[in-house]
Structure formats: structure tokens, C-alpha cells
C-alpha positions in Angstrom: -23.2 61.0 9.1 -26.8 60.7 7.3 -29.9 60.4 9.2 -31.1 57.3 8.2 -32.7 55.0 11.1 -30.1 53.1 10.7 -27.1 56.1 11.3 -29.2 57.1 14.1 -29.5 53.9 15.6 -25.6 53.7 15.4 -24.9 56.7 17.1 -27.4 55.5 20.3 -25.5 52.1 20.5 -22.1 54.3 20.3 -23.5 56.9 23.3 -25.0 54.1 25.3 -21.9 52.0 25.3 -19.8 54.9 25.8 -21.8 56.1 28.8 -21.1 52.3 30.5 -17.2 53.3 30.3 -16.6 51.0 27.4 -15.1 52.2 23.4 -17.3 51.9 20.1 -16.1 53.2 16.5 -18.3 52.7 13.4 -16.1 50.5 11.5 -15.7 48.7 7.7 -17.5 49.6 5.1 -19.9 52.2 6.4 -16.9 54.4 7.3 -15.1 53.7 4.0 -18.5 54.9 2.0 -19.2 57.9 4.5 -15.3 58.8 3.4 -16.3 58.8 0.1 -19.4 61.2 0.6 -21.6 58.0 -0.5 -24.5 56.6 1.7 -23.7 53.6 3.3 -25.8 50.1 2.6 -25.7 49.2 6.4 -23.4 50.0 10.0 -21.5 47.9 12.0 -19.6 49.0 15.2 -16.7 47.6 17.1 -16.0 48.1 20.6 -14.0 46.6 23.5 -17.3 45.6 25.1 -17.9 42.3 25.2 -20.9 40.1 23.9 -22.5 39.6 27.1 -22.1 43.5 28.2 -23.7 44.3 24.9 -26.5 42.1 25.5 -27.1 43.6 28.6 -27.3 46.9 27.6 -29.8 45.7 25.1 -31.7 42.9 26.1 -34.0 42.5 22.8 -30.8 42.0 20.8 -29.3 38.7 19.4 -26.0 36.8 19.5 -25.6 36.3 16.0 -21.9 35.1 15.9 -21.0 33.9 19.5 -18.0 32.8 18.8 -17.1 35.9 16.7 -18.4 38.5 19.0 -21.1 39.6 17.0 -24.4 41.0 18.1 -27.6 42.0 16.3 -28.9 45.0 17.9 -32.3 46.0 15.8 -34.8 48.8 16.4 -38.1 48.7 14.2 -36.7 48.1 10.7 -33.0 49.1 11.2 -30.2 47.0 12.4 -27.0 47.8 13.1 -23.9 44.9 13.8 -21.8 45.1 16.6 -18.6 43.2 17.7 -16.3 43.1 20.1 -12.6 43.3 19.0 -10.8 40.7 18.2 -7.8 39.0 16.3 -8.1 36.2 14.4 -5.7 32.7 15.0 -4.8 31.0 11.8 -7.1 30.0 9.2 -7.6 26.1 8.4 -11.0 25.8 5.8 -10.2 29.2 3.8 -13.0 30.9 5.4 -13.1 30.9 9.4 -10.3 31.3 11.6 -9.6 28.2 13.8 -10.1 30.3 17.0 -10.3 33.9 17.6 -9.5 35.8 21.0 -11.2 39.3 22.3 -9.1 42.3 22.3 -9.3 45.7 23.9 -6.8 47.3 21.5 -8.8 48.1 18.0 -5.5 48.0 16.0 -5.1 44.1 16.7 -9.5 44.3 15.5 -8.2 45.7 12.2 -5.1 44.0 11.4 -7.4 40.7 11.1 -9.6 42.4 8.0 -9.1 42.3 4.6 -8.6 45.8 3.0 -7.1 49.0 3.7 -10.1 50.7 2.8 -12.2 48.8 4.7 -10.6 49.1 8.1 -11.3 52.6 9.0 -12.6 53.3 12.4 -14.9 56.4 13.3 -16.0 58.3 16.1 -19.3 59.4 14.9 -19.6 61.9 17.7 -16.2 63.7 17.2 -16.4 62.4 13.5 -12.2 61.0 14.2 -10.6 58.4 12.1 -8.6 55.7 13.3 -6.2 54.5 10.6 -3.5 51.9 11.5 -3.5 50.7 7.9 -2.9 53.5 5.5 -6.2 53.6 4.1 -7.4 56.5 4.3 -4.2 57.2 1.7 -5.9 54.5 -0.3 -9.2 56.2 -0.5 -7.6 58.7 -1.6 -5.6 57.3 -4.3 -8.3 55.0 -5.2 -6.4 51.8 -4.4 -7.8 48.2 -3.0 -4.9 47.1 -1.1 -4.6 44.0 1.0 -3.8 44.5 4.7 -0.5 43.4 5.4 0.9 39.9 3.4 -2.0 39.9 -0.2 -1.4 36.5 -0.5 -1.8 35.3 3.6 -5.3 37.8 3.4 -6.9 35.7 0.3 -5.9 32.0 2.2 -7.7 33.0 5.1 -10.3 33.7 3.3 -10.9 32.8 -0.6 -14.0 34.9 -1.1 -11.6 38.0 -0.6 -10.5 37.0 -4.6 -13.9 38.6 -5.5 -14.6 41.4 -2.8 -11.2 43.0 -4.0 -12.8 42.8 -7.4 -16.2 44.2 -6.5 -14.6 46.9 -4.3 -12.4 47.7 -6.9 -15.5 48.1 -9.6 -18.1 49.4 -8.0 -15.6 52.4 -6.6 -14.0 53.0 -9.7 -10.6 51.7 -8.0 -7.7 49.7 -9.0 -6.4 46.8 -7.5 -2.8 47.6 -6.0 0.1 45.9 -7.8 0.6 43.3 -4.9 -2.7 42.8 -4.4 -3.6 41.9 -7.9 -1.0 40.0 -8.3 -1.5 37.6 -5.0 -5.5 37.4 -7.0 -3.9 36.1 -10.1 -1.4 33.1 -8.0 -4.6 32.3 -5.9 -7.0 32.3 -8.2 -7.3 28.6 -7.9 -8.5 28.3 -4.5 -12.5 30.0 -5.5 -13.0 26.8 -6.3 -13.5 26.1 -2.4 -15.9 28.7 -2.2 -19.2 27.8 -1.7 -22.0 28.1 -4.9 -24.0 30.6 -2.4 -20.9 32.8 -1.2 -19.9 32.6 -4.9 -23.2 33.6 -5.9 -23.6 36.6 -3.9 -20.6 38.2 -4.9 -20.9 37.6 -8.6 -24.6 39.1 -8.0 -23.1 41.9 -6.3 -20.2 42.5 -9.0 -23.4 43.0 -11.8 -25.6 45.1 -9.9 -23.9 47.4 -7.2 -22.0 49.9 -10.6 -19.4 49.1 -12.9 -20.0 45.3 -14.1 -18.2 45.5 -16.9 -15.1 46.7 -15.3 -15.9 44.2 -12.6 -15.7 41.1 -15.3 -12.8 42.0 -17.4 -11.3 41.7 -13.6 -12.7 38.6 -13.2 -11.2 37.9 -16.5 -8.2 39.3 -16.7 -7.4 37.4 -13.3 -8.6 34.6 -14.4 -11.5 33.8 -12.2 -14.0 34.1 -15.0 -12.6 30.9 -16.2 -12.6 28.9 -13.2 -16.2 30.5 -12.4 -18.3 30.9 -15.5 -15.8 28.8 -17.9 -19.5 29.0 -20.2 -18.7 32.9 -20.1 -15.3 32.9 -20.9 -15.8 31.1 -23.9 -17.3 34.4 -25.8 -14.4 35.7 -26.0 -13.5 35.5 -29.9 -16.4 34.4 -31.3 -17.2 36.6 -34.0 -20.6 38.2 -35.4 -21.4 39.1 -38.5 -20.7 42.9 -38.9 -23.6 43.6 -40.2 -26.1 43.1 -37.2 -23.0 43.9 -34.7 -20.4 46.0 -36.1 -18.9 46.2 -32.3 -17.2 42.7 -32.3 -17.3 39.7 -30.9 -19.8 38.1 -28.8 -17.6 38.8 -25.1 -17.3 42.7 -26.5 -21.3 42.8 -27.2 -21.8 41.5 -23.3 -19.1 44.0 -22.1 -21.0 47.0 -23.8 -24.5 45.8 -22.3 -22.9 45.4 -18.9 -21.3 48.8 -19.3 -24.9 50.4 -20.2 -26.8 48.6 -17.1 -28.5 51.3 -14.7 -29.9 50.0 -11.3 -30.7 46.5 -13.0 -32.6 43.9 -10.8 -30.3 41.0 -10.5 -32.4 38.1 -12.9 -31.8 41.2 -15.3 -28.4 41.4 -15.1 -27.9 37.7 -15.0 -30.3 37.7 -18.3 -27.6 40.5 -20.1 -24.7 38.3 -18.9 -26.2 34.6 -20.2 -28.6 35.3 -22.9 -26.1 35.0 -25.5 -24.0 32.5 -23.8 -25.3 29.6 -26.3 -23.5 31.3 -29.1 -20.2 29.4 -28.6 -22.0 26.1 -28.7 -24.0 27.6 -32.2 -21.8 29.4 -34.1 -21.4 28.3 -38.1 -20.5 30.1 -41.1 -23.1 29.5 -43.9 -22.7 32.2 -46.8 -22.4 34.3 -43.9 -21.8 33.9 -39.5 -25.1 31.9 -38.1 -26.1 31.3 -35.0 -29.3 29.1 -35.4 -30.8 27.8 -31.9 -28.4 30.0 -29.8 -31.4 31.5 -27.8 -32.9 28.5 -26.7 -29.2 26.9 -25.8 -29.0 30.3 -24.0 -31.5 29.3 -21.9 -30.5 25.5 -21.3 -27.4 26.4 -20.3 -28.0 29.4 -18.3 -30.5 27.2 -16.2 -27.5 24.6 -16.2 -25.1 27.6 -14.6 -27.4 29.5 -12.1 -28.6 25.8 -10.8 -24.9 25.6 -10.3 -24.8 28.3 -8.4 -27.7 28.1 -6.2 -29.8 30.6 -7.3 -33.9 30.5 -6.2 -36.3 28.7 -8.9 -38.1 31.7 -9.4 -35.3 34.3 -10.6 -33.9 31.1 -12.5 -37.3 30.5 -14.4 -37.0 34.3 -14.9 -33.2 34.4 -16.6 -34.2 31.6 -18.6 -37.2 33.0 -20.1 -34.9 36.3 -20.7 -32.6 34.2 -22.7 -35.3 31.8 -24.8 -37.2 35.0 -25.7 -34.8 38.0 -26.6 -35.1 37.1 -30.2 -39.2 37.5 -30.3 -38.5 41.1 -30.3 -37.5 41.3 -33.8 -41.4 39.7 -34.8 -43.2 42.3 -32.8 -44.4 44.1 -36.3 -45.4 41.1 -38.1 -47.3 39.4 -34.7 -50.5 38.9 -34.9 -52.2 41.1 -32.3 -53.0 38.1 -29.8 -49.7 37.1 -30.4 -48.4 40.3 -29.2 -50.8 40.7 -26.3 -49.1 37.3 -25.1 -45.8 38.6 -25.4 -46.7 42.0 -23.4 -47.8 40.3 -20.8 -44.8 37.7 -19.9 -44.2 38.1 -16.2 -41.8 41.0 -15.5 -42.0 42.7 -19.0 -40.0 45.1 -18.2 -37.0 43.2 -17.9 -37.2 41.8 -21.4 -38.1 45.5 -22.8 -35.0 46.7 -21.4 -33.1 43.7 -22.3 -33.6 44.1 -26.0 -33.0 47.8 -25.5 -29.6 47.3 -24.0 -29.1 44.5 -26.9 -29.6 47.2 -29.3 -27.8 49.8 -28.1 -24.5 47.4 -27.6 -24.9 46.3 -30.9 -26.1 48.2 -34.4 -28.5 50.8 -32.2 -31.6 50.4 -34.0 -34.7 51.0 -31.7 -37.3 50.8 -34.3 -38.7 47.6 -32.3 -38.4 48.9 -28.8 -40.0 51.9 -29.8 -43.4 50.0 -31.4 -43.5 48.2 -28.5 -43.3 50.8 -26.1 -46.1 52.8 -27.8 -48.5 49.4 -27.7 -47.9 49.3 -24.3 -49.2 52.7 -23.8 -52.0 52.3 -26.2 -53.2 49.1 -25.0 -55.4 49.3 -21.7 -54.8 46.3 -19.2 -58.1 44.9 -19.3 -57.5 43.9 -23.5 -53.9 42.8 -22.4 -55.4 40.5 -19.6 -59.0 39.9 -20.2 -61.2 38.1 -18.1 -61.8 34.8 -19.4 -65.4 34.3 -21.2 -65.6 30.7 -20.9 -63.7 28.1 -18.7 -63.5 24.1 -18.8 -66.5 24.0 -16.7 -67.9 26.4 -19.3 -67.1 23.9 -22.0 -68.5 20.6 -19.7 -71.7 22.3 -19.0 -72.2 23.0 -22.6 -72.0 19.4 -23.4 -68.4 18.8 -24.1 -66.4 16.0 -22.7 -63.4 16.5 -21.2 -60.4 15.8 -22.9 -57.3 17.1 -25.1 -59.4 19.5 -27.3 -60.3 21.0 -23.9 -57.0 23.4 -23.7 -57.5 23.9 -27.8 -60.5 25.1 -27.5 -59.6 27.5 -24.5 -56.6 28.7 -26.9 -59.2 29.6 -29.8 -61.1 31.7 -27.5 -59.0 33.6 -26.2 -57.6 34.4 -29.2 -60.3 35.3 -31.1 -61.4 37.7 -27.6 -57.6 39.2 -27.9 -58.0 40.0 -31.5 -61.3 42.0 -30.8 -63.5 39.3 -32.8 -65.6 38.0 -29.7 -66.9 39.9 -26.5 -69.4 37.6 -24.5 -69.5 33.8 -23.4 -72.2 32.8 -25.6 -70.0 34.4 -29.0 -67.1 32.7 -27.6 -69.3 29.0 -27.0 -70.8 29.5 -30.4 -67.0 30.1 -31.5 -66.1 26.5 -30.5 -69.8 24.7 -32.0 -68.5 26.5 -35.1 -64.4 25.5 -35.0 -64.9 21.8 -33.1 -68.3 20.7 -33.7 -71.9 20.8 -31.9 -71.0 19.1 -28.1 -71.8 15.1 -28.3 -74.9 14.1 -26.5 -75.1 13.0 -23.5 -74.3 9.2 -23.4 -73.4 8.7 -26.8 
């Protein structure tokens, strides 16, 4: 095991209910990841203890799932699960289990979960493996398999559709031939899913390793066109060769997901949807067009993340990704307090690295990612983001009246102060006398 706080943390819940006479394994996907030499995200436990025994031993914890057993046990920043064992009755809303009961027995714990690989119990003191599944055997074949019946795993639970999926991508796995097969006769039933559980997943799918693998899954199962219908309708829409020699618009996504490292999610979600008006745009005049696709991209990506629940702010940010990955191609003909505008957009980065990843999936020019990364490094922060020489209240003081030509005359200024032509208030109040005439006097 590593010795994160979290690892250690485990292993004190494991000794202390050990010491009280009771059983505790590190369980899931902690085990599954240690397995694989990887470092887990989180720990959980199972144990035969039950809630209340746990809550004794550590009175600060929480019940987080009473009905499931759960506990929260938490220590400065770390957290660890724990839950008692347990088997599951049938399942009535594809998602809960109409009643559970607690066990003593871990195999009856693991039968109830979802994959092989995921239902690995360890001892962390004597490092053991309990494995009533066969999935150790899967780890080592690199195989998602369903526990038991596929297709009785993904009704008691629909979101299982897209775990196998993310498992299966972010591992570098394939999806045993049962398993994927029960994905592709159930497919229908996401549709219950909730937006946010949906969310999470498909969030998790682009940034944990391997979205692209993880959405030609979703679209060779056909989930992609239940989910993201928007997204399925790339496939076949074709570019002209000249700006994107590698094909069609779905092929030009795939290749930006594939060359993704570490991406935030409103990143990821920007490389998946910025593009996704060219369906809705695409003509043929003297040669393939697709006028207005960038700002479509944005409409409808707003349209599809509202859809899915995300937060206002990483929605404001994908749609800004989408309405402005075209400005890149300007950045040599801009005029400098143009550019300085453009630097500046809240979380730069993500755009810089969009159009980088939209080159490199496409005709791999860089010429434009290059100029701008050298302005950025010759340009200090204070001439990106000056301090403002003259406010409204400026303006009123000075005799104007407030009004319309207020936020033109604001405009004027600070363009003329980007472009280096004006340095101090009175320059930039002289500025306005000269573009908007002398302030009216008083009363007239």
C-alpha cells in the first residue's frame, strides 16, 4: 500500500476494528488499482461490523448511508468509506435495491457488486486477496466482466452501462463478450439515469485516460446516441481536405480526445462540443463550408451541458471555448488591443491548448499557437491588464452626463492605453474632449 493519509488512515480503521474481534478488508476499487501497481483515488473498507459498532469505535464519524451500512470515518483531510457487509434484495427504480440485509460472510458483500475487477478484497496487513469472482484473472487478462448474470447487474443498476465503459477505457481493458453484449440490449434504460449521475460519468470517461477509446464505446454501443444524439451526428460529415486531411468531423474529435493530457473537465467538454455545430452548418459552396458553426457550437453546447446539469460557471466556460476557437486564426492580423483582449479571456490556457489540440488533430500547423505563446511571454501582466486611467465617475466629474456614450468612451480609452498611445488620466480625458466633444455645461 502507499502512504498516503488516506492508506494510512485505512490501515488504523482496519487494526482498530480488528483489535474489537470484528473483520475489515480494503475492498473495490482501491484494491483493483493497488493490483494494478496504480495509486488509488480514494479507500473504502468492508467489514462484518456493524454501523453502530463502527460509530462507536469512532465517535466523530458519520452515518452516511444508514440504510446501506455506510460510514464516513475522516481524519484531517482524509476519508476513508466503510460498510458493513451486505446483500442486496431486488432492485425496483434501476438504481437502489428495495431492501438490503447485513451479512457476516464477505462473499454474499461481493456477489451484490458490479465487476469482477472491482470486487477484490484485501488484507492490508498480510496484503491477502479475497477473490470469490475471478477477478483477479480479469486483471490479469484485462477484462471488465459483469459479476454473475451481465444483463441482471446493469437492471439493478443502469449507470453500470457507463462504469463498464470508463473502467474499460481508462484501464486500457476490453469489455468481456457477455458483458458488452448485455451493454448493447440495455442500452435503452440510461435514459432513467439521472442528468447528474449521467454527468459524472461522461465527465469521468473524458478526463480520467483514454476518452477516445471511452466514446467509440459509447458509440459503438450505442449510448452516444441516446446520450449526446448532438455528438453522434459528426459522424460522416466531411471537411474539406485541405484544412483537415484526417476526415470527417467525428474522426477530427476522436484524434483531439486521443491527444488530451490531464485536461480540466470544461476543457475536455470544450474538445468534445466545439465543433458540434458543424452538422447543423455544413454546405458545399465551390468548396465544404461551414459558416456560423462556432457560434452554433456554442448555442448548442450550452443547450447539452444545461441538459446535463452542469454548474453555470464551467458552462459559461465551454461555451466561450466553442464561440471563440476560430479567433485564433486572426491573432497575426489583430490589432494589438485586440490581442491583449483575447490573452486575457478567463482561463487562457484552456483555449491555447484547445487550438493546439485542434491543430494537431487536423493539418498540424502551429504557426498561430506559436505567435501566441511568445506574446504571452513578451507581454508583462500589467500592459495585458492595466489599471484603468479614467472611470464613469472620471467622465461625470469631468462634465459628462451619463448616458450610452459612457461605455464608448470607456472602450476608446482603453484602447488607445493598450496600444501604448496614452499613459495618464489627463491624456486619456483629453482623448475623449478630442473623439466626443468638450463635456456639456452644466445645466444646458
Amino acid at each position: 500500500m502507499t502512504d498516503s493519509k488516506e492508506a494510512r488512515l485505512a490501515r488504523r480503521i482496519v487494526a482498530q476494528l480488528k483489535a474489537r474481534g470484528s473483520v475489515a478488508y480494503l475492498v473495490g476499487g482501491c484494491v483493483r488499482d493497488l493490483l494494478l501497481g496504480r495509486e488509488p483515488q480514494d479507500y473504502d473498507l468492508a467489514t462484518d461490523a456493524r454501523p453502530e459498532q463502527v460509530l462507536e469505535l469512532f465517535p466523530k464519524a458519520q452515518l452516511v448511508g444508514a440504510h446501506f451500512g455506510v460510514v464516513l470515518v475522516g481524519e484531517e483531510t482524509a476519508e476513508v468509506e466503510v460498510a458493513t457487509f451486505r446483500s442486496d434484495h431486488a432492485y425496483q427504480d434501476g438504481r437502489h435495491p428495495a431492501a438490503v440485509e447485513f451479512e457476516t460472510d464477505p462473499r454474499q458483500d461481493v456477489l451484490r457488486r458490479d465487476f469482477t475487477i472491482n470486487a477484490l478484497l484485501l488484507e492490508p496487513e498480510t496484503g491477502q486477496v479475497l477473490d470469490f469472482v475471478g477477478g483477479r484473472a480479469d486483471l490479469e487478462a484485462g477484462l471488465v466482466r459483469a459479476i454473475g448474470d451481465p444483463q441482471a447487474r446493469f437492471r439493478e443498476d443502469h449507470l453500470r452501462l457507463l462504469r463498464a465503459i470508463r473502467f474499460a477505457s481508462r484501464l486500457g481493458f476490453e469489455i468481456e463478450p457477455a458483458t458488452w453484449a448485455a451493454i448493447q440490449r440495455e442500452r435503452q434504460s440510461i435514459r432513467t439515469t439521472s442528468a447528474e449521475r449521467t454527468r459524472d460519468e461522461l465527465v469521468r470517461i473524458l478526463t480520467e485516460g483514454g476518452a477516445r477509446r471511452g466514446f467509440e464505446l459509447l458509440d459503438h454501443s450505442g449510448l452516444l446516441a441516446i446520450l449526446l444524439p448532438e455528438v453522434a451526428a459528426m459522424k460522416g460529415v466531411r471537411q474539406p481536405p485541405e484544412f483537415h486531411p484526417e476526415g470527417d468531423v467525428w474522426t477530427h474529435v476522436l484524434l483531439m480526445l486521443g491527444a488530451m493530457r490531464d485536461p480540466t473537465p470544461t476543457l475536455a467538454l470544450g474538445v468534445l462540443l466545439h465543433d458540434v455545430g458543424k452538422p447543423g452548418t455544413f454546405r458545399i459552396q465551390e468548396r465544404i463550408r461551414f459558416d456560423g458553426h462556432a457560434e452554433l457550437s456554442a448555442q448548442m453546447a450550452v443547450e447539452i451541458l444545461t441538459r446535463l446539469r452542469l454548474s453555470n460557471d464551467q458552462i459559461r466556460q465551454v461555451e466561450a471555448l466553442a464561440a471563440k476557437h476560430l479567433r485564433f486564426k486572426d491573432v497575426t492580423r489583430m490589432r494589438e488591443s485586440t490581442l491583449k483582449r483575447f490573452l486575457r479571456l478567463e482561463r487562457f490556457e484552456e483555449h491555447l491548448e484547445l487550438h493546439r489540440l485542434d491543430c494537431v488533430a487536423s493539418h498540424g500547423l502551429l504557426d498561430h499557437y506559436d505567435f501566441v505563446r511568445s506574446k504571452l511571454e513578451e507581454i508583462p501582466q500589467e500592459q495585458l491588464s492595466p489599471q484603468r486611467l479614467v472611470s464613469g465617475h472620471d467622465l461625470i466629474r469631468a462634465g459628462y452626463q451619463p448616458g450610452p456614450a459612457f461605455s464608448r468612451m470607456l472602450k476608446a480609452v482603453e484602447d488607445a492605453q493598450l496600444e501604448g498611445q496614452i499613459h495618464t488620466p489627463e491624456e486619456a480625458l483629453e482623448l475623449v474632449r478630442s473623439l466626443f466633444g468638450p463635456a456639456s455645461p452644466a445645466g444646458s
